[in-house]
N, CA, C and O of each residue as an XYZ file, in Angstrom:
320
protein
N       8.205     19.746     -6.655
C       7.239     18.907     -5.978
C       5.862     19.378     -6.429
O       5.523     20.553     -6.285
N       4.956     18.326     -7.054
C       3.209     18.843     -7.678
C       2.415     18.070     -6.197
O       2.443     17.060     -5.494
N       1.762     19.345     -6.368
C       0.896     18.784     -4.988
C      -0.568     19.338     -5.633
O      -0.594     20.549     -5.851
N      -1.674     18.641     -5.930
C      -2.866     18.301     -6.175
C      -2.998     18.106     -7.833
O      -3.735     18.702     -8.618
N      -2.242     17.297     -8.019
C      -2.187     17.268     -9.670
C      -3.276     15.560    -10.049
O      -4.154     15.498    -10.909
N      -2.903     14.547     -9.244
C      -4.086     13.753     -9.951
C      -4.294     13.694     -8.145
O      -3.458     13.414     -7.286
N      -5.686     14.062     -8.012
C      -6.078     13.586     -6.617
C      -7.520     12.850     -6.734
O      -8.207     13.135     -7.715
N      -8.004     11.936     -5.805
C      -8.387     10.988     -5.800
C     -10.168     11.903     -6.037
O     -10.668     12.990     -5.750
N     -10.559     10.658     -6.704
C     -12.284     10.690     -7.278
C     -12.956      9.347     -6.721
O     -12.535      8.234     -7.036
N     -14.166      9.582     -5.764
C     -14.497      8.375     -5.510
C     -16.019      8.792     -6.162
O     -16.594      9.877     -6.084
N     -16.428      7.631     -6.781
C     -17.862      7.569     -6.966
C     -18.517      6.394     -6.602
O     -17.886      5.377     -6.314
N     -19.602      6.448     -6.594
C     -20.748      5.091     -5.997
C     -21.262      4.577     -7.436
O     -21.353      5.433     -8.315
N     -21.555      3.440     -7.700
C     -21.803      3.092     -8.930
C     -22.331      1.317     -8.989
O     -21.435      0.509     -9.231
N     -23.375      0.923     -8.827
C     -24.336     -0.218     -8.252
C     -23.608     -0.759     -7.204
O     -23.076     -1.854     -7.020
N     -23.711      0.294     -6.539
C     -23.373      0.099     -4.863
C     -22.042     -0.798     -4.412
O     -21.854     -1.604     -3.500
N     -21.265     -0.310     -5.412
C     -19.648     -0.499     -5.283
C     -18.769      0.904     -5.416
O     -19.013      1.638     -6.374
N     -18.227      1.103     -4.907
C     -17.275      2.278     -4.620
C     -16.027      2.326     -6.040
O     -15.099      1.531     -5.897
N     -16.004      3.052     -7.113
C     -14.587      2.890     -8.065
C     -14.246      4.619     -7.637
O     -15.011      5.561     -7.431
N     -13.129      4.539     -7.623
C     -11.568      5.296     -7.509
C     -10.732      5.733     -8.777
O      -9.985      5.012     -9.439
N     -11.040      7.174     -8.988
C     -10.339      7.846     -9.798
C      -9.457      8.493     -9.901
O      -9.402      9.310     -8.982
N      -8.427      8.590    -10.807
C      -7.321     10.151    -10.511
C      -7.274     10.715    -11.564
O      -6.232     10.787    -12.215
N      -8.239     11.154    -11.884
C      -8.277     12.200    -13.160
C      -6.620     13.710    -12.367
O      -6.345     14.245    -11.292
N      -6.023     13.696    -13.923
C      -5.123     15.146    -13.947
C      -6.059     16.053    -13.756
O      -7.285     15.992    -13.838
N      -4.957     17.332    -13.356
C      -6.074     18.520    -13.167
C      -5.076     19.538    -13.042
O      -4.180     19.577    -12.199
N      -5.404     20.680    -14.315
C      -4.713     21.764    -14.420
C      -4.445     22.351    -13.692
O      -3.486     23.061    -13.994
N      -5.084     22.579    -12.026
C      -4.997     23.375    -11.152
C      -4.225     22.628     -9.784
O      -4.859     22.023     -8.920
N      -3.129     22.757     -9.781
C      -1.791     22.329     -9.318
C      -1.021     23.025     -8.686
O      -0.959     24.087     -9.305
N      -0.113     23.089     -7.437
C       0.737     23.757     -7.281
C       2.107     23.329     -7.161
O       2.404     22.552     -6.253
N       3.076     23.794     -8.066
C       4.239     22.880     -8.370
C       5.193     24.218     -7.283
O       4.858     25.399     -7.184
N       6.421     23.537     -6.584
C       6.987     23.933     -5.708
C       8.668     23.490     -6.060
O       8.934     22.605     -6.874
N       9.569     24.154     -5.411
C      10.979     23.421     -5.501
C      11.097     22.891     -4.477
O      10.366     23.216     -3.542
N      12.235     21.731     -4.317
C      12.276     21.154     -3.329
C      13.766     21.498     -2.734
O      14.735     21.751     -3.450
N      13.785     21.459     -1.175
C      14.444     21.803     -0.561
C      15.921     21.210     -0.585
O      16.960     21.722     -0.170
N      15.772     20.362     -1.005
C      17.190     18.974     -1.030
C      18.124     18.712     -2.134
O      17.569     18.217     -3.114
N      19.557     18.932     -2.263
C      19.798     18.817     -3.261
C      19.618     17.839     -3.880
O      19.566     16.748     -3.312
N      19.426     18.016     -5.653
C      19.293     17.018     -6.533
C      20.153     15.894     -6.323
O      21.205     16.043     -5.701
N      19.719     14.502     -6.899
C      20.969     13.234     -7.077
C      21.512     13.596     -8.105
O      22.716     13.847     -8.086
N      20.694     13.728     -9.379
C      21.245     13.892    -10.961
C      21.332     15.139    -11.051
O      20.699     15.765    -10.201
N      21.849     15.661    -11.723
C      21.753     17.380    -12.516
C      20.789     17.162    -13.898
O      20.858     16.162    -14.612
N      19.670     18.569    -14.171
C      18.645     18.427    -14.380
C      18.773     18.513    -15.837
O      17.718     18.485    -16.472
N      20.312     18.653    -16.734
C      20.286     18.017    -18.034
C      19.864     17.072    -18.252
O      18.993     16.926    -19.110
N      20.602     15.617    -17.168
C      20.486     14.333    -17.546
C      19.061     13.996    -17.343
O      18.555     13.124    -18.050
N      18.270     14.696    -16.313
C      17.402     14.238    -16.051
C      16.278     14.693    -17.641
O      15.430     14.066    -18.276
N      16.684     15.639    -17.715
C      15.580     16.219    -18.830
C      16.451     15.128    -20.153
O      15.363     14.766    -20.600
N      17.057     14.680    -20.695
C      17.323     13.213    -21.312
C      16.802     12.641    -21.122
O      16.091     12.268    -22.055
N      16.624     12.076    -19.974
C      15.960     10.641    -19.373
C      14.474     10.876    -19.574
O      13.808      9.934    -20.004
N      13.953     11.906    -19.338
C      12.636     12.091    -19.528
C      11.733     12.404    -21.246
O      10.621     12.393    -21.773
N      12.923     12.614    -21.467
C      13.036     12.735    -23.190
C      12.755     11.985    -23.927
O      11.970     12.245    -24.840
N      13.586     10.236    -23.680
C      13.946      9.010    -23.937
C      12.497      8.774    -23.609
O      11.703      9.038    -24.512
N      12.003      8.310    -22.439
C      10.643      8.514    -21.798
C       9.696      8.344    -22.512
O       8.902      7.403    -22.506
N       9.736      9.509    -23.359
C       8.252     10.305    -23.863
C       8.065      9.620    -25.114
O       6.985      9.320    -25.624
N       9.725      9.309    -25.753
C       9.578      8.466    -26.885
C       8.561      6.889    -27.273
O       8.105      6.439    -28.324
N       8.533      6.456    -25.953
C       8.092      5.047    -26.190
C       6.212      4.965    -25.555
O       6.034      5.754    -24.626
N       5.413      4.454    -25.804
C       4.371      4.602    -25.849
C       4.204      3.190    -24.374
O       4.774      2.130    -24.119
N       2.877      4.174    -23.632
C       2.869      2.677    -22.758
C       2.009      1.580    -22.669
O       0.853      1.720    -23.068
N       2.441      0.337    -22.137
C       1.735     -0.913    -23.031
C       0.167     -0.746    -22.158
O      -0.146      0.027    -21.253
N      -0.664     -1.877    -22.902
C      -2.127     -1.398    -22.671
C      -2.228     -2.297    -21.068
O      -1.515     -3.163    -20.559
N      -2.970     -1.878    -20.807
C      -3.006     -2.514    -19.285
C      -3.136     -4.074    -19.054
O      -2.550     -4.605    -18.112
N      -4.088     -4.949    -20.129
C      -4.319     -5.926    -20.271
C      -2.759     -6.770    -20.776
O      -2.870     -7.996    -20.779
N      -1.488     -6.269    -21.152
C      -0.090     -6.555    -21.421
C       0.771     -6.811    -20.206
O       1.570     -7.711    -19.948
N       0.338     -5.676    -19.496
C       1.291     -5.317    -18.038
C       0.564     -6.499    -16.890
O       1.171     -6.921    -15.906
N      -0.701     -6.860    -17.231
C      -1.742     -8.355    -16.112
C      -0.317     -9.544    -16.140
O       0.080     -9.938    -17.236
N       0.200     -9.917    -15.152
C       1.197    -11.045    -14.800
C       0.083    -12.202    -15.022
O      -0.764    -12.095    -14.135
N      -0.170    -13.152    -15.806
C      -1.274    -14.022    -15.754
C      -1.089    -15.048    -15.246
O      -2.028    -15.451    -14.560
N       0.207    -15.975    -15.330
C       0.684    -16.679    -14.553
C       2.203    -16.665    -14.527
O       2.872    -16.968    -15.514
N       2.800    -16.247    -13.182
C       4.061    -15.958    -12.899
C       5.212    -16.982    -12.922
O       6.412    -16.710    -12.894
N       4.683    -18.133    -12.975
C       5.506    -19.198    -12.863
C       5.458    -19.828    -14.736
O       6.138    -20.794    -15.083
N       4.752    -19.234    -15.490
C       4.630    -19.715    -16.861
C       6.000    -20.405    -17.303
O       6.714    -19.960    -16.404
N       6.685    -21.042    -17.934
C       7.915    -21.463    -18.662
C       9.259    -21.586    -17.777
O      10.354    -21.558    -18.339
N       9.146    -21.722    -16.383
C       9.745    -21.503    -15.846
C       9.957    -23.142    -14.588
O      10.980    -23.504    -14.006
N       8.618    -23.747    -14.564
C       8.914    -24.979    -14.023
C       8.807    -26.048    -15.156
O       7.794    -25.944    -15.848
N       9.560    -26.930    -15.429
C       9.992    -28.180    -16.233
C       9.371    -29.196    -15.324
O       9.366    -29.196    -14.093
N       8.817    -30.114    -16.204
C       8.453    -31.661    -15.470
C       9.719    -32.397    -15.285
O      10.477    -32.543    -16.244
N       9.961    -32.804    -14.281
C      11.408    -33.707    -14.228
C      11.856    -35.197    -15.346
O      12.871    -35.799    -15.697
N      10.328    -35.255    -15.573
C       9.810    -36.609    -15.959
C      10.173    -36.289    -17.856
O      11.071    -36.886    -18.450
N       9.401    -35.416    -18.409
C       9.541    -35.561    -20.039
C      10.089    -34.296    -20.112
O      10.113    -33.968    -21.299
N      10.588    -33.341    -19.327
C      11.015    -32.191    -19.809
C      10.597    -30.943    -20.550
O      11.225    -30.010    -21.050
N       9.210    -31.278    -20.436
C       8.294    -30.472    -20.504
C       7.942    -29.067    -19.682
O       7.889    -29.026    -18.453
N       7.725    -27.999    -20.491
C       7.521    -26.456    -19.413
C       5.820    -26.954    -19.126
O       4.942    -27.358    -19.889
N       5.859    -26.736    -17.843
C       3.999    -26.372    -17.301
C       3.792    -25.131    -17.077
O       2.676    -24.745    -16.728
């Protein structure tokens, strides 16, 4: 369990409030009391696999319109 690893940054900035979580080396990582679900081979795999793939840019992950290709006009069969 990491307890103060990205903790919150507020600054004032033309008199709107933005919210940061900068990482921060100074952390205290702990074990946790409960046994595991997975055993910590698979998990260190999974996190492996993970590290391999790069993550998409934020402007990719924006849902822009959720219903895109998904409703048909009844009429010409057309996606709106």
């Amino acid at each position: 369990i990491r307890w103060g690893w990205r903790g919150q940054r507020k600054k004032v900035k033309n008199g709107s409030v933005s919210v940061s979580r900068p990482r921060s080396d100074d952390y205290l990582l702990a074990d946790g009391i409960h046994p595991p679900i997975i055993d910590q081979q698979l998990f260190d795999q999974v996190q492996k696999k993970f590290s391999m793939h790069k993550p998409l840019p934020t402007s990719a992950r924006e849902m822009k319109n959720p219903l895109a290709g998904l409703v048909i006009c009844a009429k010409c069969g057309a996606k709106m």
